[in-house]
Rosetta silent file (secondary structure, phi, psi, omega in degrees, C-alpha in Angstrom):
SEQUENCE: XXXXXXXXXXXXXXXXXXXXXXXXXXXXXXXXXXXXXXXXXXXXXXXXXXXXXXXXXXXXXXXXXXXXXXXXXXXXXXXXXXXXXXXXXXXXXXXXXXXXXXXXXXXXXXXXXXXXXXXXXXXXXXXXXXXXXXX
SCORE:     score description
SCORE:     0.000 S_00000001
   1 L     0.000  -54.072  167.087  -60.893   34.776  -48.921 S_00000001
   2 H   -55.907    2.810 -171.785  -57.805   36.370  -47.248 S_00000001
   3 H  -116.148  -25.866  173.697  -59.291   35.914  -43.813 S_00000001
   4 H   -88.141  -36.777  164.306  -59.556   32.378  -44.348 S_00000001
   5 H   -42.034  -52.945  169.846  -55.889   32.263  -45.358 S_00000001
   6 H   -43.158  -72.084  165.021  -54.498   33.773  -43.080 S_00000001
   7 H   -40.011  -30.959  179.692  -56.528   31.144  -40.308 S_00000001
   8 H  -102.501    9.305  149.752  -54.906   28.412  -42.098 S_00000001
   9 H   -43.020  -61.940  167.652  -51.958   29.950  -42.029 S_00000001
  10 H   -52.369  -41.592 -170.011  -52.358   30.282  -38.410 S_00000001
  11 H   -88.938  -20.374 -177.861  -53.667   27.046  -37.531 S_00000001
  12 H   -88.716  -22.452  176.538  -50.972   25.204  -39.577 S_00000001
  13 H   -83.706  -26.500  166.988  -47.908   26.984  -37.850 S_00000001
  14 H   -94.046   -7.490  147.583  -49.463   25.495  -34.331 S_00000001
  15 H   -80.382  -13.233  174.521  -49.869   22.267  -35.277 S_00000001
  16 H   -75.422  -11.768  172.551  -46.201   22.370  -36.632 S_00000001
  17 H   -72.238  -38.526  168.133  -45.187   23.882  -33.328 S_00000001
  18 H   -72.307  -45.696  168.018  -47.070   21.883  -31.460 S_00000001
  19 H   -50.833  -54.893 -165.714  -45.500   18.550  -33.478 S_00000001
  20 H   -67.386  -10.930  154.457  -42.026   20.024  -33.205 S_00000001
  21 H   -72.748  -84.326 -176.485  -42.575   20.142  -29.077 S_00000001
  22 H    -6.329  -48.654  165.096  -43.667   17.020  -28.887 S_00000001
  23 H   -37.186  -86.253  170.775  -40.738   15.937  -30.780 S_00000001
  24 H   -26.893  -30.944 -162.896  -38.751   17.646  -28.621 S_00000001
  25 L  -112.400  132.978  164.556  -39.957   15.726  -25.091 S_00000001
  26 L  -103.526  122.638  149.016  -38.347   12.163  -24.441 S_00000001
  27 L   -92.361  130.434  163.605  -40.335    9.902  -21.793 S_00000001
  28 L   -60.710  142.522  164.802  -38.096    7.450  -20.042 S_00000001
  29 L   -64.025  161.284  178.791  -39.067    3.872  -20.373 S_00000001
  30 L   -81.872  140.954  168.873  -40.159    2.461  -16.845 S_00000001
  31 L   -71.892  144.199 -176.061  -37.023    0.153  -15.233 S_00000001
  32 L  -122.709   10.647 -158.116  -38.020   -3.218  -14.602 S_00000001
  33 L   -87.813  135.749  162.651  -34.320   -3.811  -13.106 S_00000001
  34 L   110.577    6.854  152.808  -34.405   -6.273   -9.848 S_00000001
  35 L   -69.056  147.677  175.416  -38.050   -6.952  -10.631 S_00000001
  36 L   -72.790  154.760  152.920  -39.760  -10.313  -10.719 S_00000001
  37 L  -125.803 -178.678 -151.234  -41.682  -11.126  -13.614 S_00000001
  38 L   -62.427  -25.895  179.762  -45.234  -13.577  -13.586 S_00000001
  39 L   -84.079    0.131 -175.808  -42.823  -16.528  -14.229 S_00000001
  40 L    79.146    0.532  146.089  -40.723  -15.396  -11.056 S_00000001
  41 L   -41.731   83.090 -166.164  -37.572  -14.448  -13.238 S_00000001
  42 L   -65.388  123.017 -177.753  -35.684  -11.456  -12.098 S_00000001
  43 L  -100.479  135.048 -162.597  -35.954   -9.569  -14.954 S_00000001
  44 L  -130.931  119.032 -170.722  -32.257   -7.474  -15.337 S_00000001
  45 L   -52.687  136.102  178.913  -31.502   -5.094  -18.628 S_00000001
  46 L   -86.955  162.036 -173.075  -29.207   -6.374  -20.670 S_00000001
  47 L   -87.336  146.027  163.348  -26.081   -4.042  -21.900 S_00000001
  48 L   -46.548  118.634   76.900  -26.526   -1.904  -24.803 S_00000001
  49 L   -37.074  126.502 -145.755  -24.656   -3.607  -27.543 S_00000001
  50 L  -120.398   10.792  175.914  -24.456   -2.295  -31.102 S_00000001
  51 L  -139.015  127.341 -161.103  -23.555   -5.314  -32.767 S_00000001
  52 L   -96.373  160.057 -172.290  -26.269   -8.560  -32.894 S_00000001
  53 L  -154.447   93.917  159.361  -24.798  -12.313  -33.673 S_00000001
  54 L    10.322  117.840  125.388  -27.110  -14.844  -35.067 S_00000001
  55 L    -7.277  129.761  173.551  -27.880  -17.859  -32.813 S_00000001
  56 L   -64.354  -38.126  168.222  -26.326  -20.813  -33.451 S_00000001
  57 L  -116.618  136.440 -123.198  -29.208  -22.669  -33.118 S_00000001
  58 L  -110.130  155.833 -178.697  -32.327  -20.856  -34.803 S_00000001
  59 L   -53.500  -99.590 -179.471  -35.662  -20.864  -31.795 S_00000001
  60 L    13.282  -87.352 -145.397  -37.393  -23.141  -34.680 S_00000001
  61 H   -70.856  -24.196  175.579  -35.047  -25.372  -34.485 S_00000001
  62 H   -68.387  -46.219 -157.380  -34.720  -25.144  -30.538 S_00000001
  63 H  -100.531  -34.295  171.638  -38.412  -26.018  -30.220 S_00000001
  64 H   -78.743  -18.757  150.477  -38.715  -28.762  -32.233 S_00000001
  65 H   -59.053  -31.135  168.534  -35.643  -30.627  -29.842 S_00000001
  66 H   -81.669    7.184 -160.625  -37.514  -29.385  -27.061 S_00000001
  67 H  -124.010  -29.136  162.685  -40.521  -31.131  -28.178 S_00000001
  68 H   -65.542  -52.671  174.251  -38.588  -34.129  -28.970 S_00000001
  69 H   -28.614  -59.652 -155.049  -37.047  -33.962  -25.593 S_00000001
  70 H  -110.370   51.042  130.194  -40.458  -34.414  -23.642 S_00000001
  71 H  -128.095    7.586 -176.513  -41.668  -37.284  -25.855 S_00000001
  72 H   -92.309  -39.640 -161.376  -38.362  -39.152  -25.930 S_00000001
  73 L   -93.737    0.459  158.354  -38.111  -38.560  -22.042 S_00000001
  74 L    94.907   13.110 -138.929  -42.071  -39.768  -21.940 S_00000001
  75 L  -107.913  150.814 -159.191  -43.644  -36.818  -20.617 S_00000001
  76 L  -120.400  106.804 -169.321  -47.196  -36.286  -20.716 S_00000001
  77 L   -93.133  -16.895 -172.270  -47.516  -32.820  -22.161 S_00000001
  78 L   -22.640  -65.859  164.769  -51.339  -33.506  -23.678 S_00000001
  79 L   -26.796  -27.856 -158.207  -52.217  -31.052  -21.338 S_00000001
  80 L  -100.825 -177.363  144.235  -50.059  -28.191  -21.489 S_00000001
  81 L  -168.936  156.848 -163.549  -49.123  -25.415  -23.864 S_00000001
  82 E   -56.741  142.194 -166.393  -46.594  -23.585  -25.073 S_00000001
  83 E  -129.496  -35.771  179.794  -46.338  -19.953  -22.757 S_00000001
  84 E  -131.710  175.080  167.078  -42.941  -18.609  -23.153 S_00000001
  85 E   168.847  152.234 -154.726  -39.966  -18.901  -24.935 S_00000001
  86 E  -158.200  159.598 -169.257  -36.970  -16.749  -24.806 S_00000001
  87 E   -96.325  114.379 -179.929  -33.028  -16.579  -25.700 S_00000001
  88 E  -134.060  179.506  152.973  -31.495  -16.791  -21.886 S_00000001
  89 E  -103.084  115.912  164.384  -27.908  -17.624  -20.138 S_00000001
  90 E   -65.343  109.544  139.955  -27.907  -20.955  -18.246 S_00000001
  91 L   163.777 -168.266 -169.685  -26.030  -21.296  -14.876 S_00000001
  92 L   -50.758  153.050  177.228  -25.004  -20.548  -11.104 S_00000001
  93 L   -63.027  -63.038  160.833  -25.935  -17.135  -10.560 S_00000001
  94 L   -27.284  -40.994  178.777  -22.168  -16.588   -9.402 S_00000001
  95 L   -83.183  137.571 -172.958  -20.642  -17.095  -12.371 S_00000001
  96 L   -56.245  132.616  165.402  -19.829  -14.210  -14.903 S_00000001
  97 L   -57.165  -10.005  161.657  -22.114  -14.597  -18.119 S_00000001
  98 L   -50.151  -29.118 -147.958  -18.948  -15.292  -20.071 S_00000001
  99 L  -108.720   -1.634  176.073  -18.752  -18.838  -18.579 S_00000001
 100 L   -81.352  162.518 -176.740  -22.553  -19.424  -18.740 S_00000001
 101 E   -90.497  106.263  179.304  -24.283  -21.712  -21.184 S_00000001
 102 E   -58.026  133.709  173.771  -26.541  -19.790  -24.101 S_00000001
 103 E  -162.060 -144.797  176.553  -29.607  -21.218  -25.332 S_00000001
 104 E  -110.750  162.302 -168.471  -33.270  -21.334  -25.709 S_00000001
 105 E  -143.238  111.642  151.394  -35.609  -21.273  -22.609 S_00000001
 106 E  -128.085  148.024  161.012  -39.257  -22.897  -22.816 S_00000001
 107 E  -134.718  129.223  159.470  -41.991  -23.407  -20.460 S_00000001
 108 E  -112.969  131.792  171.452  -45.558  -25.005  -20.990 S_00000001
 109 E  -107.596  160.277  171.936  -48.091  -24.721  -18.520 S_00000001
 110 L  -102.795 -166.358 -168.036  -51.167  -26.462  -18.197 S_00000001
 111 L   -61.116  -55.991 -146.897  -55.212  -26.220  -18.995 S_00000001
 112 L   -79.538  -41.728 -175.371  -55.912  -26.130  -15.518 S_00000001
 113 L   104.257   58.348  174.265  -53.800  -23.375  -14.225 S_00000001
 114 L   -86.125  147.882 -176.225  -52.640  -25.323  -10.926 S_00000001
 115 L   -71.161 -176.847  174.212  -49.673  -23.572   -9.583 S_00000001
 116 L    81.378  -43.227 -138.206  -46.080  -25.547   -9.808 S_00000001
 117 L   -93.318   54.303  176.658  -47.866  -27.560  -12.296 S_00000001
 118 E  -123.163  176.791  171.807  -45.296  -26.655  -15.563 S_00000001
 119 E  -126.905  152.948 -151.862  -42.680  -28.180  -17.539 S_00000001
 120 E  -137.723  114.476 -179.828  -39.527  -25.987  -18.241 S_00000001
 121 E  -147.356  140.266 -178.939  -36.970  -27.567  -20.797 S_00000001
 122 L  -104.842   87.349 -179.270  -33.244  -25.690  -21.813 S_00000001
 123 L   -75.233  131.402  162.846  -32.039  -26.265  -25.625 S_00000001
 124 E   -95.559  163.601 -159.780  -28.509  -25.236  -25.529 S_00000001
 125 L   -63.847  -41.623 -140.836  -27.028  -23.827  -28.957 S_00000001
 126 L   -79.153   -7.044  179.572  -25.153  -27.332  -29.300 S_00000001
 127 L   118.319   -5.111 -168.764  -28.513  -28.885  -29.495 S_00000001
 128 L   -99.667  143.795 -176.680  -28.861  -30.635  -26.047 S_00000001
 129 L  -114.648  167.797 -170.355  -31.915  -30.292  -24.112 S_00000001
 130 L  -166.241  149.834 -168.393  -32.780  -30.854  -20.352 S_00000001
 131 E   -91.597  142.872  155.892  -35.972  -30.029  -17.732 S_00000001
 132 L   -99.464  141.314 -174.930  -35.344  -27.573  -16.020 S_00000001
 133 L   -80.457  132.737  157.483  -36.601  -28.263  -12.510 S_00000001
 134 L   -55.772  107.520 -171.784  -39.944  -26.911  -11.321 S_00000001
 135 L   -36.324    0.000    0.000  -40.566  -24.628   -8.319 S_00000001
């Protein structure tokens, strides 16, 4: 009986030793910055910030204007479906993200998977939406 204690004695101080290394070791995440991503997006890390601030306009609420948008503007979407959606900054590249416009970002692609062949529409917080032009 004391010979078995002892082993679990043993065996329990090397998995806590073994946890507490583990612990111990940080992996960096892999940088994605100045990469493309599948949509052709330069994907760029956003600054650390420790304090988050609501949307004005809630995604929900983003998607059903963008979905008004491309039957108001006649668009034949039958086809398509939704593939992204995302919180972005709108404008010239040049300009400091202060002076850019915030919003929602969608794209639907279609059934067949022809290349080009998407629709791209930009809800801004105030509610207005617009295509974004296709590559």
């Amino acid at each position: 009986m004391r010979h078995s204690s002892i082993l679990g004695i043993v065996i329990l101080s090397i998995l806590l030793l073994s946890c507490h290394i583990a612990r111990s070791q940080s992996v960096a995440p892999p940088t994605h910055e100045g990469q493309a991503s599948a949509t052709g997006h330069t994907i760029i890390p956003l600054p650390a910030v420790s304090i988050h601030v609501r949307p004005k306009l809630s995604l929900q609420n983003a998607l059903k204007i963008a979905e008004a948008y491309i039957v108001k503007e006649h668009m034949d979407a039958s086809s398509f479906w939704l593939y992204e959606a995302g919180f972005t900054l709108y404008g010239d590249k040049a300009l400091a993200d202060k002076d850019k416009t915030s919003g929602w970002y969608f794209r639907w692609d279609n059934d067949g998977g022809a290349l080009g062949n998407y629709i791209e529409i930009f809800v801004s917080m105030d509610g207005k939406a617009m295509r974004l032009m296709s590559m």
